[in-house]
N, C-alpha and C positions, 0 to 999 in steps of 0.2 A: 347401664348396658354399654354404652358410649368409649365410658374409659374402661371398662372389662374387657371391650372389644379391639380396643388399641394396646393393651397391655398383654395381650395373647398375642394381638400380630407381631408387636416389637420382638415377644418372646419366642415367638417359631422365628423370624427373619435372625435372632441372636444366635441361634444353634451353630449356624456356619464359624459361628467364633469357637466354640467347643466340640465341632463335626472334624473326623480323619478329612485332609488335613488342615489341623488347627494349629489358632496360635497358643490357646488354652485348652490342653486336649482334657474330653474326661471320656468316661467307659461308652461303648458304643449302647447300653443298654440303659443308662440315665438319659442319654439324650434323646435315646427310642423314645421312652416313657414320658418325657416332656414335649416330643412332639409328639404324642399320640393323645395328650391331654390336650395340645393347644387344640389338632383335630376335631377333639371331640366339642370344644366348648362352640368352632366354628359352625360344625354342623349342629348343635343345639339354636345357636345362634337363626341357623337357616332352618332349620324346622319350627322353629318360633316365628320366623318371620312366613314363612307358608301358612300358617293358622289362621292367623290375622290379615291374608291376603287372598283373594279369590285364586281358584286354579287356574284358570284359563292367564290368568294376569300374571302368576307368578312362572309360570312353565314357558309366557311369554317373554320375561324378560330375563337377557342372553348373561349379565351380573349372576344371577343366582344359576345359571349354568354353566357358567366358568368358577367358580365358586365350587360346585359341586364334580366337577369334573378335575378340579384341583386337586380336592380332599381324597377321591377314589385312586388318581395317580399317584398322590404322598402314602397311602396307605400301601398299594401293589407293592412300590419301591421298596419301603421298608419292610414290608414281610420278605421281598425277593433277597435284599442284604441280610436280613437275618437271617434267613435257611443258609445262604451262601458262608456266610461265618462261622457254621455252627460246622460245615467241612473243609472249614481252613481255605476258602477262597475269595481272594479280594476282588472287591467291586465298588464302582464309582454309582453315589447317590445323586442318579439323573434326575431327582423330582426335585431338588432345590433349584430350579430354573424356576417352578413354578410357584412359587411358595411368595413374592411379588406380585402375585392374583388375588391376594388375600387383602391387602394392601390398596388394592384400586378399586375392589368390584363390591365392597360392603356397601350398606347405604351410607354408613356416616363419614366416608369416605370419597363426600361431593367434590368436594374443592380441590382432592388429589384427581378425581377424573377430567375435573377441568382442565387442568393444567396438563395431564397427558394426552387430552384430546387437540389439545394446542400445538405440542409438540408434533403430534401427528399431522396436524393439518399440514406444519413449516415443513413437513421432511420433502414434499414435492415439488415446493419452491424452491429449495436449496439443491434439489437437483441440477440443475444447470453447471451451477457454482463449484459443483462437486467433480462433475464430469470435467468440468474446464482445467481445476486443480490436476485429478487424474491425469488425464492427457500431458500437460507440463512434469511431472514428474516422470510419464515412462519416457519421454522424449529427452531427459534430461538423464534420464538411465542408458536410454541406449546412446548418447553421444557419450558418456561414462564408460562404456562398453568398448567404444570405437577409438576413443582416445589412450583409455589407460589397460584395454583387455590383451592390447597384443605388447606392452612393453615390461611382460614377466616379471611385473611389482609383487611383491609379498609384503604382509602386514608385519607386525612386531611379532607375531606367534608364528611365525615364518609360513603363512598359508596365501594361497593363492588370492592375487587383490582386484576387487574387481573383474573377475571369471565369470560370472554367470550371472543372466539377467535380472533373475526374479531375486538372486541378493542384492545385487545393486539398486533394483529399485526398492527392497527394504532398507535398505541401508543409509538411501538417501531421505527414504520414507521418516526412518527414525532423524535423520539431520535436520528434517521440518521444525521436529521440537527441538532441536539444537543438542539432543541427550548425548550424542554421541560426537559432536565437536571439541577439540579437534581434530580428533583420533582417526575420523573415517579420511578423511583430508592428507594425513601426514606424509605415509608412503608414495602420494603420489608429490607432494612438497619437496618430500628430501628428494624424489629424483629431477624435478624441476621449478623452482620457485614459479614461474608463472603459471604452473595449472592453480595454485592457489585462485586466482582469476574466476576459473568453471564454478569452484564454490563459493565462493564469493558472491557471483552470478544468480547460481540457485538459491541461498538464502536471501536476497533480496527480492525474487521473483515470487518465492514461494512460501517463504518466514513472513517476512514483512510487507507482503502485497495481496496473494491469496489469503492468507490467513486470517487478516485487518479485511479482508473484504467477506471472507467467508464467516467470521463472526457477527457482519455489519446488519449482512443478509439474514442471518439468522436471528440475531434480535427485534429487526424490526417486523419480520415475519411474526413472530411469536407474540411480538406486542400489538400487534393488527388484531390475531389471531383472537389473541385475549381480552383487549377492548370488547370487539364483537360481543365474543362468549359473556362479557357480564353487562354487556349492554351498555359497554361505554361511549 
C-alpha cells in the first residue's frame, strides 16, 4: 500500500511535465484520465483508511481533511477545464497548487511532515533577518533612484534606466543573485566609472553579508528545529 501510494503521488505531481504548458505536452484528455485514476486510488486509499479508523478520530484529524478537500478541488477544476474546452476556451489548471497535499498529509508520509513542520517552525525566526534584508535593498533602490533617475540613462534597448522605483528595486533584487550582473550596472559605468562603487557597495552588503547570514540563520533554526522534533 506504501509504495502504491507513493507511486500515484509521484504520478499525479508528474502531470505538470505533460499539463498545457508542458515540456512534454500530450492530449488534454490522457492527462484527465490519469489524474482522475491517481484521484481515485487517493480516495480509496482514504475510505480504506476511514474503515479501520473510529469516526470521531478520523473526522478529527485535519490530514484526512486536507486530503479530502484536495481531491474535491482537483475534481471541480477539471470538470470546469473540460466544459471550457469543449467551447474553445482557455483556462488555467488552478488545483495543481494543491496537488503537494497529497504528498504531506498521507500517513506514510511521516518524515515528509516532519521536515515541513520544521521549516514552518524556522519561517518566524527568520523574520527579522528578512525584514533587515528588505529594508537595505529598498534603501539602496531609492539612493538608485536619486542618483541615476534624474541623469536620462538608457539601457542597451534604448529604455528608460533606472525610472521607476519598484524596478529598481527588482532589478537590484535580481543583482542579489548576481543573474543579471553586469548588465544592470553598465549604463550607469559607461556614463561614470565611479558609480561602479554603488554596486559594488550593494553586492557586498547584500550578496555576501545578508545572504551568508540569512542562510546561517536558517540552517541552524531548522536544525534546532529538527533535533527537537526527533528528540535529539
Amino acid at each position: 500500500m506504501r509504495t502504491a501510494t507513493y507511486f500515484f503521488i509521484f504520478l499525479n505531481l508528474s502531470l505538470a511535465v505533460f499539463e498545457e504548458p508542458a515540456v512534454y505536452p500530450l492530449p488534454f484528455l490522457v492527462t484527465s484520465l490519469v489524474e482522475v485514476l491517481c484521484l481515485l486510488v487517493f480516495f480509496s486509499r482514504l475510505t480504506h483508511f476511514a474503515k479501520v479508523t473510529l469516526r470521531n478520530v478520523f473526522w478529527k484529524d485535519t490530514k484526512n481533511i486536507c486530503i479530502m478537500v484536495a481531491i474535491l478541488l482537483s475534481l471541480t477544476d477539471l470538470a470546469i477545464c473540460g466544459v471550457l474546452r469543449i467551447y474553445d476556451v482557455r483556462s488555467i489548471r488552478w488545483s495543481r497548487i494543491v496537488r503537494p497535499i497529497f504528498l504531506i498529509n498521507f500517513a506514510e508520509s511521516r518524515q515528509i511532515r516532519r521536515a515541513f513542520r520544521s521549516i514552518r517552525n524556522t519561517l518566524p525566526e527568520i523574520t527579522y533577518v528578512f525584514l533587515l534584508f528588505m529594508f537595505s535593498l529598498l534603501m539602496f533602490s531609492l539612493m538608485a533612484l536619486k542618483l541615476f533617475g534624474e541623469r536620462n540613462l538608457q539601457t542597451a534597448e534604448g529604455l528608460p534606466y533606472f525610472k521607476n522605483y519598484l524596478e529598481i528595486v527588482f532589478d537590484l533584487y535580481v543583482l542579489v543573485t548576481t543573474a543579471n550582473s553586469p548588465d544592470v550596472m553598465m549604463p550607469a559605468f559607461d556614463f561614470s566609472s565611479w558609480y561602479a562603487l554603488f554596486f559594488i557597495a550593494f553586492v557586498i552588503v547584500n550578496t555576501y553579508i545578508f545572504m551568508s547570514l540569512f542562510l546561517a540563520v536558517v540552517y541552524n533554526n531548522y536544525k534546532k528545529h529538527l533535533k527537537v522534533m526527533f528528540g535529539g
